[in-house]
Every structure is written in structure tokens, then in C-alpha cells.
DRENDREN-453662 format. One record per residue (C-alpha): residue in three letters; x, y, z. Coordinates in steps of 0.001 Angstrom, whole numbers, padded with zeros to 6 digits, always signed. Each point is the difference from the previous one (the first is absolute). Layout:
<rs>
alaXYZ ...
</rs>
This chain:
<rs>
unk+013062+087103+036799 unk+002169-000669-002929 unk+002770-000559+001767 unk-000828-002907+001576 unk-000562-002165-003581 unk+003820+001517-001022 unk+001176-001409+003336 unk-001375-003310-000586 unk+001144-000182-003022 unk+003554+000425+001303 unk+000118-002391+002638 unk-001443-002628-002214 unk+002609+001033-002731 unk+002754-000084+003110 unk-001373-003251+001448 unk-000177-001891-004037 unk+003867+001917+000084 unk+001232-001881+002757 unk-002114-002577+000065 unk+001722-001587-003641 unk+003623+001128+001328 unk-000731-001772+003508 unk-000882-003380-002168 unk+003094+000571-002151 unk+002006-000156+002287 unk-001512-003059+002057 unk-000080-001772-003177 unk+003485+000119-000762 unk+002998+001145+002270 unk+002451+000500-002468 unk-002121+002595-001398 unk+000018+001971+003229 unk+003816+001240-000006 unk-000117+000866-004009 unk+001588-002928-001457 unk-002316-001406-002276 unk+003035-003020-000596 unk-000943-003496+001467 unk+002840-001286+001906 unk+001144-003870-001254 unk-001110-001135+003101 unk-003937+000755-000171 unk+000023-001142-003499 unk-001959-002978-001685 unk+002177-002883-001568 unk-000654+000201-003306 unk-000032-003218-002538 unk+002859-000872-002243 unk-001042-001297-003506 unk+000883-003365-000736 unk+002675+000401-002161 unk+001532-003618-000825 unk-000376-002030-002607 unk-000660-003667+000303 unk+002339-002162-001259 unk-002111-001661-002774 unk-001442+003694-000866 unk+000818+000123-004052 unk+002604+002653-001284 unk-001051+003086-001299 unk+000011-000050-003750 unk+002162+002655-001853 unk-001893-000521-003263 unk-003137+002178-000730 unk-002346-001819-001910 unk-001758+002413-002793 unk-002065-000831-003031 unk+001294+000173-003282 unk-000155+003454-001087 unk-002641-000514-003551 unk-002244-001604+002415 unk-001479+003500+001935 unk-000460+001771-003212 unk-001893-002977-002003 unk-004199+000980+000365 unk-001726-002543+001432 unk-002640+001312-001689 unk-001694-001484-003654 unk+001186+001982-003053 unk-003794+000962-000627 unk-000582+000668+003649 unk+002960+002188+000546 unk-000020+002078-003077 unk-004061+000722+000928 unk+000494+000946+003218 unk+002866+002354-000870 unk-001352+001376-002691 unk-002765+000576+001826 unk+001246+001566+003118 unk+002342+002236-002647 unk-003134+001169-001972 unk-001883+000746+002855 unk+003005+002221+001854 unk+000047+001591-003435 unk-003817+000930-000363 unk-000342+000948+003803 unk+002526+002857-000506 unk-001040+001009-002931 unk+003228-001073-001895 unk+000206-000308-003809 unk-000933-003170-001322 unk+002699-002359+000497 unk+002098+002212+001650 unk+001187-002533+002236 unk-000486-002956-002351 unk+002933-002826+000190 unk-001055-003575-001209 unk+003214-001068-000143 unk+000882-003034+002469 unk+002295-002829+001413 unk-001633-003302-000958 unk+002637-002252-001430 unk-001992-000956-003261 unk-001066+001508-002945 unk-003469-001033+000098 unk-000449+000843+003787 unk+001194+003598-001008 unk-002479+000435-002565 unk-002978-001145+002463 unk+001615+002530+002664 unk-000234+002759-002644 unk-003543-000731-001155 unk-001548-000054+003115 unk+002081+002978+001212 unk-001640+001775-002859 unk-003297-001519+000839 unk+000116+001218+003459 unk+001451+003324-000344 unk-002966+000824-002325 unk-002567-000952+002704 unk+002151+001485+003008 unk+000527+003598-001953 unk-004157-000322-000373 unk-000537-000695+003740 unk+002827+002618+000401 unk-002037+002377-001488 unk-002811-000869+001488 unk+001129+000415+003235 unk-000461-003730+000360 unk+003139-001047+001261 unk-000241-003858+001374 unk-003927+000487-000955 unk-000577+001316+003122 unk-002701+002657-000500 
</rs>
């Protein structure tokens, strides 16, 4: 009696077998004698990309075009704004991981004027206090 499941099994396992090989070979008959190679002949044409240019097409440039190199470092930013924020953010790294107080303090800062410098470096103080608090805290971006 249990040989007749293990028999079935085996003929359907024979029949799947030959079954997919049969439909292999059907499908394609290069595939039959080994050579998995498409012969030139039973091949697709393929397109060719259209490589001209038209005769009013402009030249390629061979300048590169940057911006002048004090422009990427200059802050956008307001002297007040700017120092805040970075004190801030500072202060706030600081108190989080338990640093010493103004371990990581650096007011210093590129604005071209005196005045603008001075703004930077009271807000940066300003904001490094209240960051290091949240810091602390565990408050950082007072998200509780």
C-alpha cells in the first residue's frame, strides 16, 4: 500500500522532468544541440543611436562655469540667527553627552564686519547656554 503513493510520486516527478525539457526544446531549437549562441541569422535588428549632429547644433563649450570661490563659504544666514543656532546645536551636543561645559565651545566666525562678528558671538553664547540646558535635560530639539 505504500508503494503505490512513492510510485506516483515518481511518475509525476518523471512526467514535470520531461515535460519542462520537452517545452525547452520546442521553444527554442538552438537550445536542443547545446549551443546556447544565436546564430546572426535568427537575430533581431537592433537600433543604432542617432549619432549626428545638426548643422546649426551649438559647439560644445570648453569653459566650466564655477562661482567665485568666497561665495560657498559666505552664511546666508543673519549674524544673530547663525551664531544662535550654532551655539545652540553646540551646547546641546555638549550637554547630551555629558561633556564639560564648553567643551566644544567656538564663537568664533566668518562674517566680514566687526559688528556682525560681535552679534555672531553673543548669540552663540546665548544659545549655547540654552542648548547645554536642553542638553542636559535630555531635551535635544525640545522634543520630549
Amino acid at each position: 500500500m505504500k508503494r503505490l503513493p512513492f510510485f506516483l510520486f515518481l511518475l509525476f516527478a518523471a512526467l514535470v522532468f520531461f515535460g519542462i525539457v520537452a517545452l525547452k526544446m520546442a521553444a527554442d531549437p538552438a537550445s536542443g544541440d547545446g549551443n546556447d549562441a544565436v546564430s546572426a541569422d535568427n537575430r533581431l535588428p537592433m537600433a543604432r543611436p542617432d549619432t549626428t549632429m545638426a548643422a546649426d547644433a551649438p559647439a560644445f563649450e570648453s569653459e566650466i562655469y564655477a562661482s567665485p570661490a568666497d561665495s560657498i563659504s559666505v552664511d546666508a544666514r543673519s549674524a544673530d540667527d547663525a551664531g544662535y543656532e550654532d551655539g545652540y546645536l553646540q551646547g546641546m551636543d555638549d550637554g547630551a553627552l555629558g561633556n564639560a561645559r564648553e567643551a566644544g565651545y567656538d564663537d568664533s566666525s566668518t562674517f566680514p564686519s566687526r559688528r556682525q562678528r560681535e552679534q555672531y558671538a553673543a548669540a552663540y553664547r546665548e544659545g549655547y547656554a540654552k542648548g547645554y540646558a536642553d542638553g542636559c535635560d535630555k531635551r535635544q530639539f525640545n522634543i520630549d
